[in-house]
C-alpha positions as CSV (number, residue, x, y, z in Angstrom):
1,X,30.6,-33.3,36.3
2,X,31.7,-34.8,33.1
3,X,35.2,-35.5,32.3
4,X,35.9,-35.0,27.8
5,X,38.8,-36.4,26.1
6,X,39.4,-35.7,22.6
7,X,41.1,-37.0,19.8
8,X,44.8,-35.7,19.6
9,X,45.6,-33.7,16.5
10,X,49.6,-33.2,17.0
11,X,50.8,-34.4,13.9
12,X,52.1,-38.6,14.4
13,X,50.5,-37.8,18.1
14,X,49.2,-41.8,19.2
15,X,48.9,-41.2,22.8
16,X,45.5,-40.3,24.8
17,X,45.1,-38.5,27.6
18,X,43.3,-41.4,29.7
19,X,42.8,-44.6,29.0
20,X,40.0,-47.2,30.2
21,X,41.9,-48.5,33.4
22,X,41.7,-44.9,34.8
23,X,37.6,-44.6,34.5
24,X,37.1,-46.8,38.0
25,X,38.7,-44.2,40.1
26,X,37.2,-41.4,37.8
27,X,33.7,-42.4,38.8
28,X,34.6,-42.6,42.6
29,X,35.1,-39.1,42.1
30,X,31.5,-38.7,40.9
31,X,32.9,-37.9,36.9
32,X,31.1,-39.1,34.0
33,X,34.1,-39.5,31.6
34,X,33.0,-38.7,27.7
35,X,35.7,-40.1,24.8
36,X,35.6,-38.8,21.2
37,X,35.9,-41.9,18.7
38,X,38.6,-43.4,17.9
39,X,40.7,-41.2,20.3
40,X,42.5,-43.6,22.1
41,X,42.7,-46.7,18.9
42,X,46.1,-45.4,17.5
43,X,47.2,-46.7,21.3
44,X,45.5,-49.6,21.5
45,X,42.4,-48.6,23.2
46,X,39.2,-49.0,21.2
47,X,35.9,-47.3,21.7
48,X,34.6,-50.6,22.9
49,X,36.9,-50.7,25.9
50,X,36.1,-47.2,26.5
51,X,32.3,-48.2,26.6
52,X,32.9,-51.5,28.7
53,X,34.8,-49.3,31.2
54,X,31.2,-46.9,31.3
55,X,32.8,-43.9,29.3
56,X,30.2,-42.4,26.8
57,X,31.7,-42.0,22.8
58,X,30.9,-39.1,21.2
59,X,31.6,-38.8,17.4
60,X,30.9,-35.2,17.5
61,X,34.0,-33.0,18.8
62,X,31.9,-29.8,19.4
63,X,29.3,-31.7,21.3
64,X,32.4,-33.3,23.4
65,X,33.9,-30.2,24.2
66,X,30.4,-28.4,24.8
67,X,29.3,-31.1,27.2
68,X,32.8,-31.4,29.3
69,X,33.4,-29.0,32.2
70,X,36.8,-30.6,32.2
71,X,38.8,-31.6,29.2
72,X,42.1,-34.1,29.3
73,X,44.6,-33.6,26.6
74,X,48.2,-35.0,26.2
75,X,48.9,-31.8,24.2
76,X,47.2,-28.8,24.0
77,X,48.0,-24.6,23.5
78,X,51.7,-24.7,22.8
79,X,52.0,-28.1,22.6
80,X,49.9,-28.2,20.0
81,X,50.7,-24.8,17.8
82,X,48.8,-25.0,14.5
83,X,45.8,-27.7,15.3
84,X,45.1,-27.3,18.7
85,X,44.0,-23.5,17.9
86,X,40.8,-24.7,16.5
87,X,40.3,-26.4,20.2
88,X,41.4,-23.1,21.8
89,X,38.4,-21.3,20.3
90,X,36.2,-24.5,21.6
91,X,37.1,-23.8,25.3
92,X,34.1,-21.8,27.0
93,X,34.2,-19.8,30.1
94,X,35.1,-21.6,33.2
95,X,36.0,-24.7,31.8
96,X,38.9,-26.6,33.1
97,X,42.2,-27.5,30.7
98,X,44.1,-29.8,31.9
99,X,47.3,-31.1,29.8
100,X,51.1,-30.3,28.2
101,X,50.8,-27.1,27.3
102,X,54.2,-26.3,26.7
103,X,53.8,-22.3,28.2
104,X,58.0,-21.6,28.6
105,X,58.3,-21.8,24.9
106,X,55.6,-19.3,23.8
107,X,54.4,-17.8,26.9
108,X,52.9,-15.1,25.1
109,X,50.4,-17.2,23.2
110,X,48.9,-18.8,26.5
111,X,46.9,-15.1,26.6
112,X,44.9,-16.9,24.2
113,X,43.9,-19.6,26.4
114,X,43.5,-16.9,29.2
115,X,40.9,-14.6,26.9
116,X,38.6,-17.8,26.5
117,X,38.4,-17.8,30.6
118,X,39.4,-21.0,30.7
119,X,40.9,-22.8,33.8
120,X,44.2,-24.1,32.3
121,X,46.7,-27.0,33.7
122,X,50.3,-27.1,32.4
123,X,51.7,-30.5,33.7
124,X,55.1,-30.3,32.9
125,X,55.0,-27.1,35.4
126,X,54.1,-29.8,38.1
127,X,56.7,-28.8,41.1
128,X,59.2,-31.1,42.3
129,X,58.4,-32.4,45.6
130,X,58.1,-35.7,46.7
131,X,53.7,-35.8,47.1
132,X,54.1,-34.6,42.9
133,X,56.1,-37.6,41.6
134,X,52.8,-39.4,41.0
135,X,51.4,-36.7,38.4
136,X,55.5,-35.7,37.2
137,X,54.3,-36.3,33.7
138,X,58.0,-35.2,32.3
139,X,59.4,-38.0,34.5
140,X,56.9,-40.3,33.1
141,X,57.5,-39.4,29.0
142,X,61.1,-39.8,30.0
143,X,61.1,-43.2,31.8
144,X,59.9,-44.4,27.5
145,X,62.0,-41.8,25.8
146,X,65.2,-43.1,27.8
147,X,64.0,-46.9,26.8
148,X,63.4,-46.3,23.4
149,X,66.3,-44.3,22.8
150,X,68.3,-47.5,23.5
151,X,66.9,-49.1,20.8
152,X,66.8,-46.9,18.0
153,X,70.5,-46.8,18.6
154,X,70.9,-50.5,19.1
155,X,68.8,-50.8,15.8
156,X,71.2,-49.0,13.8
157,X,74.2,-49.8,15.1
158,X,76.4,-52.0,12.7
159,X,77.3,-54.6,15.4
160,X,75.5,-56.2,18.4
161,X,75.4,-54.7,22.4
162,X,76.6,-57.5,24.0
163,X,79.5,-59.7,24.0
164,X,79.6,-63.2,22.7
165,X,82.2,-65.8,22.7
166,X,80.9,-68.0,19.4
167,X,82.7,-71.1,17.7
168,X,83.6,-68.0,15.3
169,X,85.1,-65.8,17.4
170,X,84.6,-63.2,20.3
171,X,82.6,-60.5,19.7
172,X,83.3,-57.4,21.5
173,X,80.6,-55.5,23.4
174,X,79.0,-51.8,22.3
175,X,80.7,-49.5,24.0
176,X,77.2,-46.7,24.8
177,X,78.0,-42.9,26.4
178,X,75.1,-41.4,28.2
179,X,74.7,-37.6,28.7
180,X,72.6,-36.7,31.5
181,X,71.6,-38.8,34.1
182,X,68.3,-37.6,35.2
183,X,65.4,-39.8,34.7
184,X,65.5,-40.5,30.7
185,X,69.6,-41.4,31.4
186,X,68.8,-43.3,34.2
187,X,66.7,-45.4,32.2
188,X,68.7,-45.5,29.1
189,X,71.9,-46.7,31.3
190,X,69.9,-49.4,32.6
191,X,68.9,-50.6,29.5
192,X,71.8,-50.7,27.9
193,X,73.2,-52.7,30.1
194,X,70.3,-54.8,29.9
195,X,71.6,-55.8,26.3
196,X,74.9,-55.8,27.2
197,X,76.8,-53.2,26.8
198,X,79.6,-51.1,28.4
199,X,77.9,-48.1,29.9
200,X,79.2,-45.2,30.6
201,X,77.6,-41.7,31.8
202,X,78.7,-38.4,32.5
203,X,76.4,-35.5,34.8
204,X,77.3,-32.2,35.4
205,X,75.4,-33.0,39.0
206,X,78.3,-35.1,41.2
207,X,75.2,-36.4,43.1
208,X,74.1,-38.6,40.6
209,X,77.5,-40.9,40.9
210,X,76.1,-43.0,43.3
211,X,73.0,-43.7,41.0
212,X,74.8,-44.3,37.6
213,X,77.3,-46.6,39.7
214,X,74.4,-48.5,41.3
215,X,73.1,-49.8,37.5
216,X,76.7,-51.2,37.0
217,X,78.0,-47.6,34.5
218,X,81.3,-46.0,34.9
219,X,80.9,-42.7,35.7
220,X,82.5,-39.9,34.4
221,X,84.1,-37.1,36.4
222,X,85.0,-33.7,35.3
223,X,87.1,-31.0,36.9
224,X,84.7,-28.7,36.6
225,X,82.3,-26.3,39.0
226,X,79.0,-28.0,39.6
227,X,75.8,-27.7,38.3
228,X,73.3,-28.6,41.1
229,X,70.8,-26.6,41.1
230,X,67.6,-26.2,42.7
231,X,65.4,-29.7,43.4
232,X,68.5,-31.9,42.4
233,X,68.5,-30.7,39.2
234,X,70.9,-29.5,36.8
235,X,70.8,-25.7,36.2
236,X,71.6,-24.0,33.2
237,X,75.5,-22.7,32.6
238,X,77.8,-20.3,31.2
239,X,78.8,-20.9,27.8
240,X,82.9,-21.2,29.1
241,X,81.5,-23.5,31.5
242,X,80.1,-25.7,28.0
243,X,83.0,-25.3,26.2
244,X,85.7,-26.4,28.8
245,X,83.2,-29.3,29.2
246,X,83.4,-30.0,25.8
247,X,87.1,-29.9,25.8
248,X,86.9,-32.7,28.2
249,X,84.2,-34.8,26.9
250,X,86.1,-35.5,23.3
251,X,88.3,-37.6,25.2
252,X,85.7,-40.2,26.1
253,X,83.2,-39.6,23.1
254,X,86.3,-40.6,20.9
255,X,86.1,-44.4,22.1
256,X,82.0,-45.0,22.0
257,X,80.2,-46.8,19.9
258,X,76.6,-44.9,21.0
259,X,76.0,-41.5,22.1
260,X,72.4,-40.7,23.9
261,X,72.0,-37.1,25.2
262,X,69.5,-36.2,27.0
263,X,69.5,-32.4,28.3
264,X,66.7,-30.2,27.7
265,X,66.3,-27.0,29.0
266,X,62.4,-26.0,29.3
267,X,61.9,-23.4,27.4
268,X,65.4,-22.9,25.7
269,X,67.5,-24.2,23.4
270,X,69.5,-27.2,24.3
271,X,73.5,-26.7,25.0
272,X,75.5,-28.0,22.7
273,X,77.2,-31.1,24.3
274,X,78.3,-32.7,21.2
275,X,80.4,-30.4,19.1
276,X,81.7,-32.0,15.3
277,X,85.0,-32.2,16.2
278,X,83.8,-34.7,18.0
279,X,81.6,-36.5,15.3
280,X,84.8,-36.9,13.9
281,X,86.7,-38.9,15.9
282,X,84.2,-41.1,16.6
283,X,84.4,-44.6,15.3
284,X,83.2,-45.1,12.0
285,X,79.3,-46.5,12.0
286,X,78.6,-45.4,15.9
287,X,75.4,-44.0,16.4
288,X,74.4,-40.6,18.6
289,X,70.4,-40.5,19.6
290,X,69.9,-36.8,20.3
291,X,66.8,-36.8,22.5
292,X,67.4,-33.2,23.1
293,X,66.3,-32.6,19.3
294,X,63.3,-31.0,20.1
295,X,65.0,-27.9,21.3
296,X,67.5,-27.5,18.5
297,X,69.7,-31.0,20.3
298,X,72.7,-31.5,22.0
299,X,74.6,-32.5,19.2
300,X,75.9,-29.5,16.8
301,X,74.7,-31.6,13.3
302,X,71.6,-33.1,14.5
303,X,68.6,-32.4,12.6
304,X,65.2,-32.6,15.0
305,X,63.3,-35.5,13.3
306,X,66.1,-36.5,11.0
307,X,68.3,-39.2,10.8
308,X,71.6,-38.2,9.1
309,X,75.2,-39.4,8.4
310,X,78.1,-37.0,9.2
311,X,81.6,-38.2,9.2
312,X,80.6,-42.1,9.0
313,X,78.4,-41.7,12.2
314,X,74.4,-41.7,12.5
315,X,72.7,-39.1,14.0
316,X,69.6,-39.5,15.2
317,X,67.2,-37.0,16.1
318,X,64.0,-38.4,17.4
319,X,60.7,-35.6,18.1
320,X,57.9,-36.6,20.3
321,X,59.3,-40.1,21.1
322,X,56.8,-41.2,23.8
323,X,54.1,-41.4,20.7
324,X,55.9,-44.5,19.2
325,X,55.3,-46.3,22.3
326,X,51.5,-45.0,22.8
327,X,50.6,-47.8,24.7
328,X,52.4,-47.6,27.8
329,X,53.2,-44.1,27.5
330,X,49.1,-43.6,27.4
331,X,48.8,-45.3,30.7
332,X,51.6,-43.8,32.5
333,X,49.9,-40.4,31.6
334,X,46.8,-41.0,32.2
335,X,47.9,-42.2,35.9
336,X,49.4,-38.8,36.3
337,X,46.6,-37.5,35.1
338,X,44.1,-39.1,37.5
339,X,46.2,-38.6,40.3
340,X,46.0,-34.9,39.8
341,X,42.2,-35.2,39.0
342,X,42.0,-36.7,42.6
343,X,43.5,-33.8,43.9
344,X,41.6,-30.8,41.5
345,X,37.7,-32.7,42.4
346,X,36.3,-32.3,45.7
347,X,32.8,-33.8,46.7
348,X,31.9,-34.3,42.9
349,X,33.6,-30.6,41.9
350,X,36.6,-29.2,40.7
351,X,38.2,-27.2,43.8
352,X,40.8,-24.6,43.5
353,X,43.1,-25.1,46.4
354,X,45.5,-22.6,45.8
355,X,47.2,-23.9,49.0
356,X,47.9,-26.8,47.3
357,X,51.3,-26.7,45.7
358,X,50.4,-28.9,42.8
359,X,47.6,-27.2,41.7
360,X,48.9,-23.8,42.8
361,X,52.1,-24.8,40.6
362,X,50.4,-26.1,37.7
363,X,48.0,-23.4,37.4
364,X,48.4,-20.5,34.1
365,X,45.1,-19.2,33.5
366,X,42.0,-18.0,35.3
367,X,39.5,-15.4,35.7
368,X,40.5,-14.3,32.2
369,X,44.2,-14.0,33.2
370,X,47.9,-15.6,33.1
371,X,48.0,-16.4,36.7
372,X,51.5,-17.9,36.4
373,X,53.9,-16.2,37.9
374,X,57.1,-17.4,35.8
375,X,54.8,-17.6,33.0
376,X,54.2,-13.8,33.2
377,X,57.4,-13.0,33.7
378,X,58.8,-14.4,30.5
379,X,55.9,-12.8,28.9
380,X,57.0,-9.4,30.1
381,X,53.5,-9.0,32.0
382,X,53.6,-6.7,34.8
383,X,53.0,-8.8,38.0
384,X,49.0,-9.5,39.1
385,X,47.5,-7.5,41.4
386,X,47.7,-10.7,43.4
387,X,50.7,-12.7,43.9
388,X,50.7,-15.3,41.4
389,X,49.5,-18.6,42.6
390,X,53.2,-20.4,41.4
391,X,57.2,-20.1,42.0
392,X,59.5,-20.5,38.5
393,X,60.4,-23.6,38.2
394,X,63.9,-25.1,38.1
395,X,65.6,-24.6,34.9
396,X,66.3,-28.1,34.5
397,X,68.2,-30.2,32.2
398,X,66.2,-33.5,32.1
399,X,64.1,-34.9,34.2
400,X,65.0,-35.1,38.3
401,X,67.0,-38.3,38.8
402,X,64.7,-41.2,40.0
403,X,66.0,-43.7,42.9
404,X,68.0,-46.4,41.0
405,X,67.9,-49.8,42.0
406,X,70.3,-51.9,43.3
407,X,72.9,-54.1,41.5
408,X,72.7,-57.6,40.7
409,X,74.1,-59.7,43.7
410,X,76.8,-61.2,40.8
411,X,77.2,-57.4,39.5
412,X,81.3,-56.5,39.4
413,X,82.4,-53.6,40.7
414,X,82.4,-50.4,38.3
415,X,84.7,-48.0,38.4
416,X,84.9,-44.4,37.9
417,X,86.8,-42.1,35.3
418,X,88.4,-38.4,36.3
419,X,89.1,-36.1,33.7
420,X,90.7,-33.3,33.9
421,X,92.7,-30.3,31.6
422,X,96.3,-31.8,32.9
């Protein structure tokens, strides 16, 4: 069985699907693992490392994807709209995808995966349950995306994060706002605070108090219905539900600093969270990282992959920010990756197991077919003559929120702000 990873063509794309620390536990599995050149170099990894870790370069990307019975991508089909087509064609009968595909945003074009009857993964489908968290590859991108979103504000912020009593005076901390507390917030509170700043967060889930709280942020309470939905996650809402929201958040947004949104929608556009009323009343050189950008973003003016001033404020808004740190964002995939590889490859073989909710949930073509149930559904397929293999997935702002950790011991006490239309 032989294991191919190409080159990524995604335009600025530096990550690689697996990277030489994951080849060990490949070969338990009885896999000869085949790299095209130069594949995983814009992360760090060089064909040499590849070689010393017993993968096989191959310079050719035909012969790769002709030789592999399984092929590891980090984005592929959807993900990977005008380049990736060319690989599309390059898949053969029976051969095993496994990779972002991105099939809620153009489920449609995932027929043209299906009519190469090719096997094909969709990670980000993975479901959430606790035996999945190893190969939650939107948990993982997140984890980086909430780091660096931290520092892409903190880099264009006109002042410092933290406060500092100096012969010259005392300089006041960054006062930072976070949107979303699943796993990208989660990470960006906790980095913030790492470079001092005031941190607050707001969450239309009331669970996730207890979480923001417990990495020393004030959390901010609304008076309005919740939003739990399925899995801990945030479900999507009515647009009066958005705009009394909105009513409520200008309050707070009005005395930040930084603004970092992070809700995503899979498949849809991103609610506006972040109106320009707003924009307006925040301070004059403050800074809003949009991480939602992808999906038209969070904030009403931001412009997905532009950076932009409106109103004296910076808007930021980052695409695809896991590629600028390829590094660690290459290893944390290719973990997941493996993980689920341990699970798809049986005695040297890829197995099936359709009783396995991972690869049952993950799974959107076969046998010449969309096999995905949700998938089909936003398709407008009729339903297979089978029941499809997986449930919809949550519609999910974010990422699930991930345990926090604990306080300092010589943490004070944070408190918590209630809003409200009184």
């Amino acid at each position: 069985m032989k294991i191919g990873v190409p080159k990524e063509t995604f335009p600025g794309e530096r990550r690689v699907a697996l990277v030489p620390g994951s080849l060990a536990a490949l070969k338990k599995l009885g896999a000869e693992v085949l790299v095209e050149s130069g594949a995983g170099e814009q992360a760090g990894f060089l064909d040499e490392s590849y070689n010393s870790a017993g993968a096989t370069i191959v310079s050719d990307r035909d012969q790769l994807f002709g030789d592999a019975d399984i092929i590891c991508q980090v984005r592929a089909a959807v993900a990977n709209p005008d380049q990736g087509q060319a690989d599309i064609q390059r898949l053969r009968e029976g051969q095993i995808l496994v990779a972002q595909c991105d099939p809620l945003t153009d489920p449609q074009a995932m027929s043209k995966v299906a009519e190469r009857k090719a096997v094909a993964f969709a990670m980000e489908l993975m479901p959430r349950i606790t035996r999945a968290q190893s190969m939650d590859v939107l948990s993982s991108m997140a984890t980086i995306a909430g780091y660096k979103a931290v520092l892409i504000a903190a880099s264009h912020l006109p002042q410092m994060f933290p406060m500092m009593m100096t012969a010259a005076g005392t300089l006041t901390p960054a006062r930072v706002f976070v949107i979303g507390a699943g796993v990208a917030g989660l990470q960006a509170i906790a980095t913030a605070r790492k470079l001092g700043a005031v941190v607050s967060a707001y969450d239309v889930r009331p669970a996730v108090k207890e979480q923001v709280q417990s990495l020393g942020a004030k959390f901010v309470e609304m008076e309005l219905d919740t939003a739990e939905g399925e899995g801990g996650y945030a479900r999507a809402m009515d647009e009066e539900f958005y705009r009394r929201q909105r009513e409520l958040m200008l309050r707070v947004v009005a005395d930040m600093d930084v603004v970092i949104t992070t809700a995503a929608i899979p498949g849809k556009q991103s609610p506006i969270l972040v109106t320009e009323n707003m924009v307006q009343v925040m301070p004059p050189g403050s800074v809003i990282v949009d991480l939602a950008a992808e999906r038209g973003g969070n904030c009403e003016l931001t412009k997905g992959g532009e950076t932009i001033i409106a109103h004296d404020v910076t808007i930021i808004g980052p695409l695809n920010i896991p590629s600028e740190i390829p590094k660690h964002a290459s290893q944390m995939y290719s973990n997941n990756l493996t993980t689920f590889l341990k699970s798809l490859i049986k005695d040297g073989k890829p197995v099936l197991d359709m009783t396995d909710e991972c690869i049952a949930g993950t799974l959107v073509t076969r046998g010449g077919d969309v096999v995905h149930s949700f998938v089909r559904e936003l398709a407008g397929m009729g339903p297979l003559e089978e029941k499809a293999p997986a449930a919809p997935p949550p519609e999910a702002a974010d990422t699930p929120p991930a345990p926090a950790p604990s306080p300092p011991p010589d943490e004070e006490p944070t408190d918590t702000y209630k809003l409200s239309d009184n």
